[in-house]
ZADO-1210 file (C-alpha; in nm, 4 decimals, padded with zeros to 6 digits):
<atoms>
<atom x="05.2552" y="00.0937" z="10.2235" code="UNK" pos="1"/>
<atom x="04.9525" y="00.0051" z="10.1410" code="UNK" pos="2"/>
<atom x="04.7231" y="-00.2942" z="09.9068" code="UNK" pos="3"/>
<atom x="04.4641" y="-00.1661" z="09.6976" code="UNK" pos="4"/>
<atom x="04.2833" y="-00.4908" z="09.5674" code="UNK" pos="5"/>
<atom x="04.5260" y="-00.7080" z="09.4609" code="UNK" pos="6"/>
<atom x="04.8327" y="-00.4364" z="09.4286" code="UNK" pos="7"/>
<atom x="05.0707" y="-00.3996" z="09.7080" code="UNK" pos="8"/>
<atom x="05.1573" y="-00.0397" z="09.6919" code="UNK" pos="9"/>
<atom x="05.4647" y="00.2043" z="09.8443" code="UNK" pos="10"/>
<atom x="05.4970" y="00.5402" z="09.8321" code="UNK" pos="11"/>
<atom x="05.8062" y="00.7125" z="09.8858" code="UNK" pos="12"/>
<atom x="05.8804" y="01.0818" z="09.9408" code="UNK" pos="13"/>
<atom x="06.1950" y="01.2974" z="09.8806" code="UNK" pos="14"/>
<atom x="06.3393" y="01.6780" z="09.8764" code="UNK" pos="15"/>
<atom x="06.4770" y="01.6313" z="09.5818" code="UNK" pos="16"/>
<atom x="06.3556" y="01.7224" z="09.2336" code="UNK" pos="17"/>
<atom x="06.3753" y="01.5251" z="08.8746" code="UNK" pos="18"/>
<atom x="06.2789" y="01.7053" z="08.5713" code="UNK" pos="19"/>
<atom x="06.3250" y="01.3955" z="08.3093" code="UNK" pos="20"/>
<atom x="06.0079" y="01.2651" z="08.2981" code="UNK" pos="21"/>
<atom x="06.1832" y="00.9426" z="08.1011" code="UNK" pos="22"/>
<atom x="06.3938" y="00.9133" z="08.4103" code="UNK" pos="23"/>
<atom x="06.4300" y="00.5450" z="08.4810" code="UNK" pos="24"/>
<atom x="06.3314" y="00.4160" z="08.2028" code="UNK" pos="25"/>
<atom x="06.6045" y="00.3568" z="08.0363" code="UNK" pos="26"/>
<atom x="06.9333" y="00.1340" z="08.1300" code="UNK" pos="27"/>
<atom x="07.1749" y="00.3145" z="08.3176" code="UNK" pos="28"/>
<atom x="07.5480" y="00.3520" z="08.2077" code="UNK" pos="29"/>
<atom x="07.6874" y="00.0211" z="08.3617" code="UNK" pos="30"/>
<atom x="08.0380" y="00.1946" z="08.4353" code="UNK" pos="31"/>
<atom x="07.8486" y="00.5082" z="08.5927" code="UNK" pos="32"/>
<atom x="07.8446" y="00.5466" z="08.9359" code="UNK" pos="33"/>
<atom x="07.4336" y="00.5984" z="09.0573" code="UNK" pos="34"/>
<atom x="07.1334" y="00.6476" z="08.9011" code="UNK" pos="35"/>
<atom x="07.0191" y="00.2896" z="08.9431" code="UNK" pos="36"/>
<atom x="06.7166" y="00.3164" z="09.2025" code="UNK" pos="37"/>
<atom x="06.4904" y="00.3899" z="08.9758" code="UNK" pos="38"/>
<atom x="06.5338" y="00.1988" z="08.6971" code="UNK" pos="39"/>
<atom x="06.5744" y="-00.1234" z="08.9202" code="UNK" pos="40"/>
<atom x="06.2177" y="-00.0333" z="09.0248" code="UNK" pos="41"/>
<atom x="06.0643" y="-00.0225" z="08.6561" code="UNK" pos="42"/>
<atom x="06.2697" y="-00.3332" z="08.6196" code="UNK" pos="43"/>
<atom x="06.1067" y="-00.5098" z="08.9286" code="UNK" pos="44"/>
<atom x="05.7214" y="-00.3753" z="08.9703" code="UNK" pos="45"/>
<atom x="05.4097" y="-00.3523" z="08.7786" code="UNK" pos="46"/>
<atom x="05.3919" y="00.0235" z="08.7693" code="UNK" pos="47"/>
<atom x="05.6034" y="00.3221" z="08.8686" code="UNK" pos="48"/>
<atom x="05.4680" y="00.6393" z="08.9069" code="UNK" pos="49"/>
<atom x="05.6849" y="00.9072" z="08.9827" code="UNK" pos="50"/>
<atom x="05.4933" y="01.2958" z="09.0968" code="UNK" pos="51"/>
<atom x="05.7733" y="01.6352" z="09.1119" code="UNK" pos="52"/>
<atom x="05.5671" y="01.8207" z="09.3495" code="UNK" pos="53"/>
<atom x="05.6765" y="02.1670" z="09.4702" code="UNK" pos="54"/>
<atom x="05.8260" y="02.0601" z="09.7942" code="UNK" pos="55"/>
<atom x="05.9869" y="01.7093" z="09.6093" code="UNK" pos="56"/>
<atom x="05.8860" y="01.4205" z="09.4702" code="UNK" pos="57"/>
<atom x="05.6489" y="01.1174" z="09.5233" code="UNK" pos="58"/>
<atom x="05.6810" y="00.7457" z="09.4139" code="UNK" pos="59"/>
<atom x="05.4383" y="00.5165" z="09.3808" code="UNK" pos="60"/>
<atom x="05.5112" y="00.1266" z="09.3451" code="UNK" pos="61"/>
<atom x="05.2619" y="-00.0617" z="09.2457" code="UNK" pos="62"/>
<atom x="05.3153" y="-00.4773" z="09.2227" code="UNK" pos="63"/>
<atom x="05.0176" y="-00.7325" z="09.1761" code="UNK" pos="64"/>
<atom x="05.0454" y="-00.9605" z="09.4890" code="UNK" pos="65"/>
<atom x="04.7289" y="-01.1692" z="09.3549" code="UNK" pos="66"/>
<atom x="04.7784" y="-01.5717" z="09.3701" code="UNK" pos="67"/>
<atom x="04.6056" y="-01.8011" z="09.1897" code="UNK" pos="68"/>
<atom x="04.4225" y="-02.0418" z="09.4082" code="UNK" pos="69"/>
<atom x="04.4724" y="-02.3230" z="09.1613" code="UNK" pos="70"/>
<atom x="04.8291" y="-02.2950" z="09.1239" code="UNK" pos="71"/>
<atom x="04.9690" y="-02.0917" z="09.4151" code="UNK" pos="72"/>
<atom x="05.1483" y="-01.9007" z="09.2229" code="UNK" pos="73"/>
<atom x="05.1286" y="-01.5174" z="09.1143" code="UNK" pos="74"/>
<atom x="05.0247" y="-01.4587" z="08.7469" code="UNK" pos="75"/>
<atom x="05.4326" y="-01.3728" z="08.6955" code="UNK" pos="76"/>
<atom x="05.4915" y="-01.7149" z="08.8680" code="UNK" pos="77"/>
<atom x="05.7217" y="-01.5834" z="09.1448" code="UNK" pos="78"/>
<atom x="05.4600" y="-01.6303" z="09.4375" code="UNK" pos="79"/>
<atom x="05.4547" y="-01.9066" z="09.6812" code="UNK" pos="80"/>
<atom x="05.3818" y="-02.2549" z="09.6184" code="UNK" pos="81"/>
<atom x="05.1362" y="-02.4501" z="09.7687" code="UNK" pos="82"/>
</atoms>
């Protein structure tokens, strides 16, 4: 984890392998069992980047963690008041 700017970013690693590069994007079956994580993540941050490297695959979260002096508040409104 890491800020670049104003952008909080986490990267996460895994074995595993996805081959849908729409993965995530789209609502997941509300009576299926899984497959959540990801969209929940496109659902909750600014930008999702998702890399299928040989070895697994890398996400990158990226959320804007910049305040607005005037108001205290993040530009989505969600950040702590003053």
């Amino acid at each position: 984890m890491w800020t670049v700017a104003d952008v909080l970013v986490l990267e996460v690693r895994d074995r595993g392998r996805i081959d849908d590069p729409l993965v995530g994007r789209t609502a997941p079956d509300p009576t299926g069992h899984g497959q959540r994580g990801l969209w929940i993540a496109n659902q909750l941050c600014d930008l999702v980047q998702l890399r299928s490297l040989d070895d697994g695959v890398v996400v990158r979260l990226h959320v804007n963690i910049a305040v607005d002096t005037n108001t205290g508040s993040s530009p989505d409104g969600f950040g702590p008041q003053v």
